[in-house]
N, C-alpha and C positions, 0 to 999 in steps of 0.2 A: 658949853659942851653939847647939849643940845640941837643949838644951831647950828652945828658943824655935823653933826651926825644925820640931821635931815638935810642938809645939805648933799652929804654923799650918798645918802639914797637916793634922792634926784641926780643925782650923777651917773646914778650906778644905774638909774631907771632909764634914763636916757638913752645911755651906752646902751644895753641893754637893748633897747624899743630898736636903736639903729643897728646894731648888727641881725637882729629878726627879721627886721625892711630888709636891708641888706642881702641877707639869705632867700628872704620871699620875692626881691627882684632877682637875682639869679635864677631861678628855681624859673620862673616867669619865663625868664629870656631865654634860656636851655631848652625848655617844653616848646616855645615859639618856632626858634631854629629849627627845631626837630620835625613840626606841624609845618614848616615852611619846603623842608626838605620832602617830605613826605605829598604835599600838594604840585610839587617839582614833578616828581616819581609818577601819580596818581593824573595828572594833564596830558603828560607821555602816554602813559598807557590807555589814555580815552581817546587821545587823537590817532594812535594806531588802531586802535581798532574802529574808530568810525572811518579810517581808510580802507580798514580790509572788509566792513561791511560795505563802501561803496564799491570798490569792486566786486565784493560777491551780488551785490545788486545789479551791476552791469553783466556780469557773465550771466544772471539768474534772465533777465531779458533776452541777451544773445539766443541762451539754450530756449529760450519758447518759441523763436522763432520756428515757421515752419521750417526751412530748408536745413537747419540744426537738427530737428528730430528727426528730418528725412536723412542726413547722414550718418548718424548715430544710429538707426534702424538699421540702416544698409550693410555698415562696418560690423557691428557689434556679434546682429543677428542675423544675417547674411538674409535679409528683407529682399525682395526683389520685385520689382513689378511685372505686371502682364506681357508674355512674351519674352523676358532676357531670361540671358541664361548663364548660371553659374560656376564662373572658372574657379579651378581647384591649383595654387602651387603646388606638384607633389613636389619639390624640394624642399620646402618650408615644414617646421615643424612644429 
């Protein structure tokens, strides 16, 4: 009687140990998906933005050039050099 009773305790401990594994590989594999999904998400948004940092790098050049600040002068702040002279749309509003 004994030996049938420690018996099923090793049975029961078994059972037992392998549904916990069981549980602690799911739990695992669920977390993983999730961390896998998430480094999907997270590649995306670094590679978009190292593209829109490379183009603000390239416009950030363009605008230093001189003849960039000399148009931007001109348009903005009606900049003029020695000797022109400044036409006024009066249509324009």
């Amino acid at each position: 009687m004994k030996l049938l009773k420690r018996k099923n305790l090793w049975i029961f401990t078994l059972v037992g140990m392998f549904v916990y594994f069981s549980f602690l590989h799911y739990q695992t594999y669920t977390d993983y998906t999730v961390l896998k999904k998430d480094e999907k998400i997270y590649t995306e948004k670094i590679a978009y933005e190292r593209e829109k940092q490379a183009e603000l790098e390239r416009l950030d050049q363009k605008a230093s050039s001189q003849k960039t600040v000399e148009s931007i002068a001109r348009s903005s702040l009606n900049y003029l050099k020695e000797g022109e002279i400044l036409f006024v749309d009066g249509d324009k509003k």
